[in-house]
C-alpha positions as CSV (number, residue, x, y, z in Angstrom):
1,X,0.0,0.0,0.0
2,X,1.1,3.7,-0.6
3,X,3.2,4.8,2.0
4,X,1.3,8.3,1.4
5,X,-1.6,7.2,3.1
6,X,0.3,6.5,6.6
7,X,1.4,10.5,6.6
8,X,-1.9,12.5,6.4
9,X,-1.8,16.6,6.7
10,X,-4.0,18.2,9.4
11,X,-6.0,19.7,6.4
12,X,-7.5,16.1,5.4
13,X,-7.4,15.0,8.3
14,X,-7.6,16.8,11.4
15,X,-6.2,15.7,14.7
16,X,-8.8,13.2,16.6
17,X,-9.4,15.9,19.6
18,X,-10.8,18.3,16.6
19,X,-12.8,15.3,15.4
20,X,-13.6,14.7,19.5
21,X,-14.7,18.6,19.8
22,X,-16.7,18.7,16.7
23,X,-18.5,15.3,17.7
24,X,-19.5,16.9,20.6
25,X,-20.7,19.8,18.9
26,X,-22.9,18.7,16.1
27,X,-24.4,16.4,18.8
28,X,-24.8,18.7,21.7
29,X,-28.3,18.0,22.6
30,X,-29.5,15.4,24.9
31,X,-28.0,12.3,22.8
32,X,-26.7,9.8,24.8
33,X,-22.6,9.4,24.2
34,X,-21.9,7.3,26.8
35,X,-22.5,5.0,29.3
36,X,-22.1,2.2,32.1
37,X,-24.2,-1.2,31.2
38,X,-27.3,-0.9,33.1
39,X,-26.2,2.1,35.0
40,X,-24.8,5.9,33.9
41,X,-25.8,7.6,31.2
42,X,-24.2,10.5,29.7
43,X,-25.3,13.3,27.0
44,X,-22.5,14.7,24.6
45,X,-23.5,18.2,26.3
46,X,-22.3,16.0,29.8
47,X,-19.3,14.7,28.8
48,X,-17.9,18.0,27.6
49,X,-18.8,19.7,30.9
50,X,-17.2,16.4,33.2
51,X,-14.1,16.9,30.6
52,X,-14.0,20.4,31.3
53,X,-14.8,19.7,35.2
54,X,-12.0,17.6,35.0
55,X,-9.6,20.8,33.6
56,X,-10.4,22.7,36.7
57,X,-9.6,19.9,38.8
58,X,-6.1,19.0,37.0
59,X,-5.4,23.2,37.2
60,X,-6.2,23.6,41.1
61,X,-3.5,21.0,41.2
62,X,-1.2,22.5,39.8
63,X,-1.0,20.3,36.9
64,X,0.4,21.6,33.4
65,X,0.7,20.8,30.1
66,X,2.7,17.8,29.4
67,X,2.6,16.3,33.2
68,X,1.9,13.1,33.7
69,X,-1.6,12.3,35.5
70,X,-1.8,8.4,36.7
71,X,-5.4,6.8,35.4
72,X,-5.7,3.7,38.0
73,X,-9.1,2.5,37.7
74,X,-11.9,-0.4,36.7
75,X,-12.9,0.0,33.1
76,X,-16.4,2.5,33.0
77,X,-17.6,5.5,31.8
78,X,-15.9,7.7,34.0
79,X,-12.9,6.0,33.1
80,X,-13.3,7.0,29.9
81,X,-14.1,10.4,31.2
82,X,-11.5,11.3,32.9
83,X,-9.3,9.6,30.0
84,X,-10.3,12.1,27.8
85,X,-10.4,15.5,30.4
86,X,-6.5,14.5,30.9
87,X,-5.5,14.2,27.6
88,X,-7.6,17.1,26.2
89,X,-5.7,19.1,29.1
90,X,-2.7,18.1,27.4
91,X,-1.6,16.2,30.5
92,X,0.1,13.1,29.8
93,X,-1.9,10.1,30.7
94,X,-0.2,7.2,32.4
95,X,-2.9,4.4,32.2
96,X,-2.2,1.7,35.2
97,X,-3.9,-1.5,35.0
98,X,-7.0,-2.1,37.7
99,X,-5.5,-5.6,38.1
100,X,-1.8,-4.2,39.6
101,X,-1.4,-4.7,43.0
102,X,-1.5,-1.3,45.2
103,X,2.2,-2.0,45.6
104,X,3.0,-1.7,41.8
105,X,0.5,1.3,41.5
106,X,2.2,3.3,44.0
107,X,5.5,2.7,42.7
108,X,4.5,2.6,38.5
109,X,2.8,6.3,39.4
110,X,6.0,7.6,41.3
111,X,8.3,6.7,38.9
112,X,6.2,7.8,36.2
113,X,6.9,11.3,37.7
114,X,2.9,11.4,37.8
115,X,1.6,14.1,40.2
116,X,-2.0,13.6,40.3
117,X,-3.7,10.3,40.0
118,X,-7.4,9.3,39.0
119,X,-8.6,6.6,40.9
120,X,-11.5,4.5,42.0
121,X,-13.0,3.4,45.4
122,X,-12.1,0.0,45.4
123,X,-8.4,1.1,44.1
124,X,-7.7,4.3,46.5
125,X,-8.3,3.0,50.4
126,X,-5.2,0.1,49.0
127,X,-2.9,2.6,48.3
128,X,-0.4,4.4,50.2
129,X,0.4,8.3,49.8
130,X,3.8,7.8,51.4
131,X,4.7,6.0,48.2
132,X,3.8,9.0,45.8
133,X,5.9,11.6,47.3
134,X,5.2,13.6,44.2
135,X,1.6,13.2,43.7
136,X,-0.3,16.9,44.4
137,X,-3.6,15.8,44.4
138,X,-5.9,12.2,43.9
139,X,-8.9,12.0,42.2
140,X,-12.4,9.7,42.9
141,X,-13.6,9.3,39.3
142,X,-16.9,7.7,40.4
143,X,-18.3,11.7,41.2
144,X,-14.9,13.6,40.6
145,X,-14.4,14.4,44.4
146,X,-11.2,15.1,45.5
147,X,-9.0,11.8,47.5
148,X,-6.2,13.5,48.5
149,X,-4.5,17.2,48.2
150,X,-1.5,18.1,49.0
151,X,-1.8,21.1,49.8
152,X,-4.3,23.8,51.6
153,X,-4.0,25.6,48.4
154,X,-5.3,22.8,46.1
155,X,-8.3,22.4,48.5
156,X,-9.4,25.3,48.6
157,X,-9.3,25.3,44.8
158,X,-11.4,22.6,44.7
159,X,-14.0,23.6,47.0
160,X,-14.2,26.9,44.6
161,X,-14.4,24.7,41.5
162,X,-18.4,24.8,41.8
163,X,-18.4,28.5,42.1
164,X,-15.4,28.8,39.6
165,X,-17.4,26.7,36.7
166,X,-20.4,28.8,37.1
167,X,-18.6,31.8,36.4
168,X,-16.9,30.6,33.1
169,X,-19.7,29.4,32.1
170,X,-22.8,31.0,33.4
């Protein structure tokens, strides 16, 4: 086959986050984009606001482009969710198997150089803080809520991410 096809320009075919975005555009309104077997449901309108919930949370961190962000958590929705509010935050994503044991977690994320981690509830309560001395902040991604700050700073960030949101997008 034509090695031509392997090298496309951005002007045939755009990057798959412009693809993502327009997706979510043209499909704004109450269709369903996602969701958990039997369970959560999520609207394209939904997703972009969790993605973009998940940019405030990454920024009261402290996180920045090109960090690595641990994703540690039982295939779902939400981890698809936060998946995509890392890497759209240009973070870099560091995908850790469910199955690793809390051992291999703590150390995979640490030397990783990953300073926040998204994580689960049957994950989290197994791992050990201590053994992520450069993690800033953990995340539940069940409901987004914050596991673990390192900081006073971070939250009180996150406690404003409510009232934050509203504002930049009233």
């Amino acid at each position: 086959f034509p090695y031509t096809t392997l090298f496309r320009s951005q002007e045939t075919d755009p990057h798959y986050l412009a693809k993502f975005e327009k997706v979510l555009r043209d499909h704004w309104n109450d269709e369903k984009a996602i969701c958990n077997y039997g369970g959560r449901e999520d609207s394209y309108s939904e997703v972009a606001t969790i993605i973009e919930r998940v940019h405030f949370i990454l920024a009261a961190a402290g996180v920045k482009k090109g960090d690595k962000v641990t994703l540690c958590a039982r295939n779902t929705a939400e981890w698809a969710l936060a998946f995509m509010g890392i890497n759209t935050y240009e973070a870099v994503v560091v995908p850790l198997l469910a199955d690793f044991t809390p051992e291999s977690i703590c150390n995979l994320t640490d030397h990783s150089d990953s300073v926040a981690l998204f994580s689960d509830n049957d994950i989290w309560p197994k791992l050990d803080v201590a053994g992520m001395p450069k993690l800033k902040a953990a995340v539940n991604i069940t409901d987004f809520t914050l596991y673990y700050a390192a900081d006073g700073k971070i939250e009180t960030a996150y406690r404003n991410l409510d009232k934050d949101f509203a504002a930049k997008y009233p």
